[in-house]
C-alpha positions as CSV (number, residue, x, y, z in Angstrom):
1,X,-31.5,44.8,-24.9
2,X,-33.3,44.3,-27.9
3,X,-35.1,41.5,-27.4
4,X,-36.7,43.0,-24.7
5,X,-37.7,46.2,-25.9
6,X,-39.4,44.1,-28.9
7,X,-41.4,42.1,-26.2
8,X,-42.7,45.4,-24.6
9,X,-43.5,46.7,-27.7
10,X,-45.7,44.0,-28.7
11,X,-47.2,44.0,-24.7
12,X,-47.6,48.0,-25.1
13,X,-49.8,47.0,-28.5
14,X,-51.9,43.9,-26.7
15,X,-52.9,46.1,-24.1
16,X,-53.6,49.4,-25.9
17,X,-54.7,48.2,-29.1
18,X,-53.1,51.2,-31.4
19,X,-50.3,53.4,-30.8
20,X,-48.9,56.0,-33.2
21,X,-45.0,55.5,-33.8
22,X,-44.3,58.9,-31.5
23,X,-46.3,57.2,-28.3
24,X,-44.5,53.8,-28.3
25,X,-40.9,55.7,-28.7
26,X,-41.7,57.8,-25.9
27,X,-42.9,54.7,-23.8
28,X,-39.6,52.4,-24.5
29,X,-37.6,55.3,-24.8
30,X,-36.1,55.3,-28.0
31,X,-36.5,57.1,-31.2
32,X,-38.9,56.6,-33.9
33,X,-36.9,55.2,-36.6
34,X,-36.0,53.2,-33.8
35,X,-39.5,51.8,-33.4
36,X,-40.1,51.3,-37.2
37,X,-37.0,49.2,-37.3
38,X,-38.7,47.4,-34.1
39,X,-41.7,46.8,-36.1
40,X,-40.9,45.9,-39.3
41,X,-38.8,43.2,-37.2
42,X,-41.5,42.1,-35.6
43,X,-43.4,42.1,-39.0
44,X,-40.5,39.5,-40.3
45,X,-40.7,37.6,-37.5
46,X,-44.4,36.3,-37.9
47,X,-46.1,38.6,-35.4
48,X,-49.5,40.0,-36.6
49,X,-48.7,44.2,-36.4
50,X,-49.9,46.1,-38.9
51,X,-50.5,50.0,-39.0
52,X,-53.6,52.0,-39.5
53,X,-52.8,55.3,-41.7
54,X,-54.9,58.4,-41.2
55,X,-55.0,60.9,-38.5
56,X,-55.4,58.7,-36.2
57,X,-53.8,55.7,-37.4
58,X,-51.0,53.9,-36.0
59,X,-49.6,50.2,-35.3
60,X,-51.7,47.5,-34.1
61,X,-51.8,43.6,-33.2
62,X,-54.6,41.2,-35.2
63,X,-57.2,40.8,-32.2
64,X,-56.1,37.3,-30.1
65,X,-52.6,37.7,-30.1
66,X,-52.1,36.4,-26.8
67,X,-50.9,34.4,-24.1
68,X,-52.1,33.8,-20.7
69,X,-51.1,32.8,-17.2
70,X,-54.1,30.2,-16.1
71,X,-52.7,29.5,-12.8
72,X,-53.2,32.6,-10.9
73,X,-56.1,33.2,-9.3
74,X,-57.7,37.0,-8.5
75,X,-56.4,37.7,-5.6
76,X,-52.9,36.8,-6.5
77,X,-53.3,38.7,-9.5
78,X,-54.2,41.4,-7.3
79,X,-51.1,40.7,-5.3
80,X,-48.7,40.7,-8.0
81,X,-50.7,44.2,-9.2
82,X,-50.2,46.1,-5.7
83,X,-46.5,45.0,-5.6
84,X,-45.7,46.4,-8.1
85,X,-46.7,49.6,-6.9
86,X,-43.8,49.7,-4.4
87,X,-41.2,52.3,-4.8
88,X,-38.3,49.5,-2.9
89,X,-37.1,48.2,-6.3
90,X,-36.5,52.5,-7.5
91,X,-34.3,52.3,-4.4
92,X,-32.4,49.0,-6.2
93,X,-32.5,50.6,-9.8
94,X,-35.0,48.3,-10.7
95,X,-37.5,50.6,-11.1
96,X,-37.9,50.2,-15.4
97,X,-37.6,46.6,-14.8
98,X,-40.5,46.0,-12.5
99,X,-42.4,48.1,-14.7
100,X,-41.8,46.2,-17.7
101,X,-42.5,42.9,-15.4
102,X,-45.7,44.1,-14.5
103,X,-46.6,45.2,-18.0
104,X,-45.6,41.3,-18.6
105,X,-47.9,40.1,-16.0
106,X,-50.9,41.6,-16.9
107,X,-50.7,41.1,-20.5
108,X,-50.6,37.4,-19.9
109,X,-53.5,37.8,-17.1
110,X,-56.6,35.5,-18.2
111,X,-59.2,38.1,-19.8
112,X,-61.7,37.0,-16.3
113,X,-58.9,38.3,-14.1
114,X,-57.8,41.3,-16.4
115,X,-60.1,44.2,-16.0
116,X,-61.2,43.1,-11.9
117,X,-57.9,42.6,-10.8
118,X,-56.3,45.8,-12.3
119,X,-59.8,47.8,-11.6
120,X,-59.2,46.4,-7.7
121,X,-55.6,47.8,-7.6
122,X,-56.7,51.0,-8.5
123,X,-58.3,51.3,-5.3
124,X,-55.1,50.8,-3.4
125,X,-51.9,53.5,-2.5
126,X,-49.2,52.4,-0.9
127,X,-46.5,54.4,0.5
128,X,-47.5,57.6,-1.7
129,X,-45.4,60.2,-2.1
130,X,-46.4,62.8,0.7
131,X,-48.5,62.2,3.9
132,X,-51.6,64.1,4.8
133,X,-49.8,67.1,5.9
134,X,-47.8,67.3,2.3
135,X,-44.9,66.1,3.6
136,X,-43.2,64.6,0.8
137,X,-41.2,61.1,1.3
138,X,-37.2,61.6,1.3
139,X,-36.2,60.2,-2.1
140,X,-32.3,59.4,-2.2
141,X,-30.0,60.4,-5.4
142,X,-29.1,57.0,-6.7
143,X,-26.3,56.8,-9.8
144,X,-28.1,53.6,-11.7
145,X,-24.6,52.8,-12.9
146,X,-23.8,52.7,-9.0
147,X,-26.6,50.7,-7.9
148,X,-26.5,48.4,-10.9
149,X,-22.9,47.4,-10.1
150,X,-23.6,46.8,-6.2
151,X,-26.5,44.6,-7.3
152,X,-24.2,42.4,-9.4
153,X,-21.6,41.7,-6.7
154,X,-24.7,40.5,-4.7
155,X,-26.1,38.5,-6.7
156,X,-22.9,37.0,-8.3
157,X,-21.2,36.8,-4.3
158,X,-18.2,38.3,-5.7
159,X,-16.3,41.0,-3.5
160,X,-17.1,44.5,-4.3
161,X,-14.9,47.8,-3.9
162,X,-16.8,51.2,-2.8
163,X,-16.0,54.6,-2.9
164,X,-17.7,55.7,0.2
165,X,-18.6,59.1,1.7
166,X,-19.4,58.2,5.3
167,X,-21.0,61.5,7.2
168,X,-18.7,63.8,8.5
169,X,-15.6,62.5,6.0
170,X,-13.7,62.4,3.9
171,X,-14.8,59.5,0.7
172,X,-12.4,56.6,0.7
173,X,-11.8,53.6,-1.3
174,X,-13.4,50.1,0.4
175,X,-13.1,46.3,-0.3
176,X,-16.2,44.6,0.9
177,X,-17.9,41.3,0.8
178,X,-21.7,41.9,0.0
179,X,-24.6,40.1,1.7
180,X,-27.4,41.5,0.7
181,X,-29.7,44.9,-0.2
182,X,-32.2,46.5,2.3
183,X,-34.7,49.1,1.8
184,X,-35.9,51.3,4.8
185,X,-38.4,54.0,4.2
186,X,-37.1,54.6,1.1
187,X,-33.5,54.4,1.8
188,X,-31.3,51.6,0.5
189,X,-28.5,49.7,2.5
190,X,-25.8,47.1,1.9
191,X,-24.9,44.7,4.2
192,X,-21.2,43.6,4.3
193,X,-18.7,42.8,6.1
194,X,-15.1,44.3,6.1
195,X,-12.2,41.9,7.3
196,X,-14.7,40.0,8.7
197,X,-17.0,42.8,10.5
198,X,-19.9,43.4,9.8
199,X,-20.7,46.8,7.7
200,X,-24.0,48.4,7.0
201,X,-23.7,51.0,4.1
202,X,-26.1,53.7,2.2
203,X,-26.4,52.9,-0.5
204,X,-27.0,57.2,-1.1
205,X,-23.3,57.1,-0.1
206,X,-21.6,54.9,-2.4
207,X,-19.8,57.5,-5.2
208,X,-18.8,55.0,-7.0
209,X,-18.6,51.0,-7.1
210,X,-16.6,48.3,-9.0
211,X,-17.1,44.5,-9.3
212,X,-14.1,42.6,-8.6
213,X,-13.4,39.2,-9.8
214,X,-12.6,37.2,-6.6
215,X,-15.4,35.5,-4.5
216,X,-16.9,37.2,-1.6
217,X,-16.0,35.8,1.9
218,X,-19.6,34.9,2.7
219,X,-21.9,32.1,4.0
220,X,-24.1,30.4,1.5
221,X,-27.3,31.1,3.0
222,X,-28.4,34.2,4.7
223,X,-31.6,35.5,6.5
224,X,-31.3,38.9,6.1
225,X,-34.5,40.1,7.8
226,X,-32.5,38.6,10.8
227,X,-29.2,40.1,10.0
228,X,-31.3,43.3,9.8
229,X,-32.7,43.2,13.1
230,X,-28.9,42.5,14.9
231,X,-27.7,45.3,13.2
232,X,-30.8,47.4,13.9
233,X,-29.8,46.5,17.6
234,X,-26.4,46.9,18.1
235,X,-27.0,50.4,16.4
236,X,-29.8,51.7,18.9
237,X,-27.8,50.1,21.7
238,X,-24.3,52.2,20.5
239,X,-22.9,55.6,20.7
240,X,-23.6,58.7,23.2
241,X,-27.4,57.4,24.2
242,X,-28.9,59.5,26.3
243,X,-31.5,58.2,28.8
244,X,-34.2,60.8,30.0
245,X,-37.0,60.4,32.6
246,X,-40.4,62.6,31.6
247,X,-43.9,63.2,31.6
248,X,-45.9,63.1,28.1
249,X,-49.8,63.5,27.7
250,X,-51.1,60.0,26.8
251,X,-51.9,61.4,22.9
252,X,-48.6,62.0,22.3
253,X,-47.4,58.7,23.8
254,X,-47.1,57.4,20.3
255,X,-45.2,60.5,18.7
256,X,-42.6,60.0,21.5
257,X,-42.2,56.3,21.1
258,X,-42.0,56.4,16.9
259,X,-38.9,58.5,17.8
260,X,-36.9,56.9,20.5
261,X,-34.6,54.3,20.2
262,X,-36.5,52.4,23.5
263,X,-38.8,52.9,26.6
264,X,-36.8,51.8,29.9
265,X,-39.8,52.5,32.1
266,X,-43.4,53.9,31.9
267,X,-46.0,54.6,34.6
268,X,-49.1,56.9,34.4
269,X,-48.7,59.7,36.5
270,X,-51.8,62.1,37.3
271,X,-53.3,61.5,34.0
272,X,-50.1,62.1,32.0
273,X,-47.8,59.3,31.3
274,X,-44.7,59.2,33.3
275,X,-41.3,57.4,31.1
276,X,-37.9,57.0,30.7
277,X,-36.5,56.8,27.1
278,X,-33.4,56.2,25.7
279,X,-32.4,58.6,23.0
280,X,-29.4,58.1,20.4
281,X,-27.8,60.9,21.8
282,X,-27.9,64.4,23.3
283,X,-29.1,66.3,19.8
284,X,-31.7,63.5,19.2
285,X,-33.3,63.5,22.9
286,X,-33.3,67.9,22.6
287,X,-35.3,67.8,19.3
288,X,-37.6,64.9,19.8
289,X,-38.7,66.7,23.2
290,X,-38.7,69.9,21.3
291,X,-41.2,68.5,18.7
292,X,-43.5,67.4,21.6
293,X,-43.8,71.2,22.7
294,X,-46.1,71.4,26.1
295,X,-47.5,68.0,26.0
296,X,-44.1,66.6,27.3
297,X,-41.7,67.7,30.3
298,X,-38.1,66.7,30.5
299,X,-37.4,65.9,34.4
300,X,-33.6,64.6,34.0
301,X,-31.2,64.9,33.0
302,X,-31.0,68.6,34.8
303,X,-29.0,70.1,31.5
304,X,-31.6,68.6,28.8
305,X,-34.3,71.3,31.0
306,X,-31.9,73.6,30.6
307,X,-31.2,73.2,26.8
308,X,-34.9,73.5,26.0
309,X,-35.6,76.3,28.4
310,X,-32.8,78.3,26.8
311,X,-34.7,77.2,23.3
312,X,-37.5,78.2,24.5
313,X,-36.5,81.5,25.9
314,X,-34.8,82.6,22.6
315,X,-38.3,81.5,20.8
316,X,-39.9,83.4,23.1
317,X,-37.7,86.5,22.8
318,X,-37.6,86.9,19.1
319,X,-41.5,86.6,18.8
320,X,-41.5,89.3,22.1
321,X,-39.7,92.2,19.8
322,X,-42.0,95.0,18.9
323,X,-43.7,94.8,15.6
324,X,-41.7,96.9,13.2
């Protein structure tokens, strides 16, 4: 909207000073006639912008132009700051949003808290985008169009109808009733329920959404960190689990634990750690015992030994060939 691209541009001037026509298009995204137009706007409106010819000229604000937001304090300043460094609102399309919000936020920052509090949240990551082995985070493909129309059937409790690709088939039209959004390591979800089960979708999924008119079948109030967890539950505790009894070396203990779905049993054992793990099936236990290499044993089941032996073996064999 207009309105708001007019208050970023005058936020964009309060906290740079001056900005050539070219540099505040490419920040709001628009062209620069567009930003004249924006300007001379603003001009009418009674807002003190003026421009600066010359090589390095530009549009300004007359110094004080200003408000301020007396009631926060440093440290929620600092708060609000390292908030907004979190990638979860990308995963609901509110990525531009946020950043205009936090634009907002620090304009209006009392000039005490300014320069500390956005000095102090440069001196704090979180979740960056690879690890220390450069493993980057798994960033999901979502259609803004797609996301933006789930997110109005939550908010507006209206019923919501999904194209949905669910792994291993074929996409199919749904009609839900939407609960709420949840982001997971980067991955978004929407809780629903379908004829009155409950339904946990990617959001990655969803080809294609449309907002119906009708009012979603829904209590009033929800607390979805709890509807989370039940979910979170009955999924560990579904499907093909696979149980397995083994022996891991105490520094790995953690690896092994990030990766199951729970630990049944654990006793040390000789200086190793002796377990029983449940797995969410017989692909997941093979590979998570795989990635442990010789600081874990498999004990049972008898045909888990045999499928990593037989890994192994064919490891073995294809690095045991003669140099060509």
């Amino acid at each position: 909207m207009r309105a708001d691209r007019l208050v970023s541009l005058v936020l964009l001037l309060r906290r740079h000073g001056r900005l050539s026509a070219a540099t505040l298009a490419r920040e709001l995204e628009v062209s620069t006639r567009t930003v004249l137009r924006d300007i001379e706007a603003l001009s009418a409106a009674g807002v003190p912008v003026y421009a600066e010819r010359g090589r390095h000229g530009g549009f300004a604000l007359l110094p004080g132009f200003q408000t301020e937001l007396t009631g926060l304090n440093h440290d929620e300043a600092l708060a609000l700051l390292v908030a907004g460094s979190r990638r979860g609102a990308q995963v609901f399309g509110l990525g531009s949003s946020l950043a205009s919000a936090m634009l907002k936020v620090v304009d209006a920052l009392p000039e005490s808290f300014r320069q500390t509090a956005a000095g102090a949240a440069e001196r704090l990551l979180i979740d960056p985008e690879m690890d220390l082995l450069s493993r980057r985070a798994v960033e999901e493909e979502l259609p803004d169009a797609v996301v933006a129309e789930v997110r109005r059937a939550v908010f507006a409790g209206h019923r919501l109808r999904i194209h949905y690709e669910a792994k291993g088939k074929a996409a199919e039209w749904r009609t839900v009733d939407p609960i709420g959004l949840v982001t997971v390591r980067e991955q978004g979800y929407l809780l629903a329920t379908k004829a009155g089960e409950d339904r946990t979708y990617r959001l990655s999924r969803i080809l294609a959404a449309e907002e119906l008119g009708e009012p979603a079948q829904r209590p009033d109030r929800v607390d979805l960190d709890r509807a989370w967890q039940e979910r979170s539950t009955r999924f560990r505790t579904g499907g093909d689990q696979v149980a397995v009894v083994l022996r891991v070396h105490p520094a790995r203990r953690e690896e092994l634990v990030g990766t199951a779905l729970a630990v049944l049993a654990e006793e040390t054992d000789d200086g190793w750690l002796r377990m029983e793990v449940a797995f969410q099936d017989a692909r997941h236990a093979e590979w998570a015992l795989w990635q442990l290499s010789t600081s874990a044993e498999a004990l049972e089941p008898q045909w888990l030994r045999a499928a990593l032996r037989d890994r192994a073996a064919a490891v073995a064999g294809r690095y045991g060939e003669a140099v060509r």
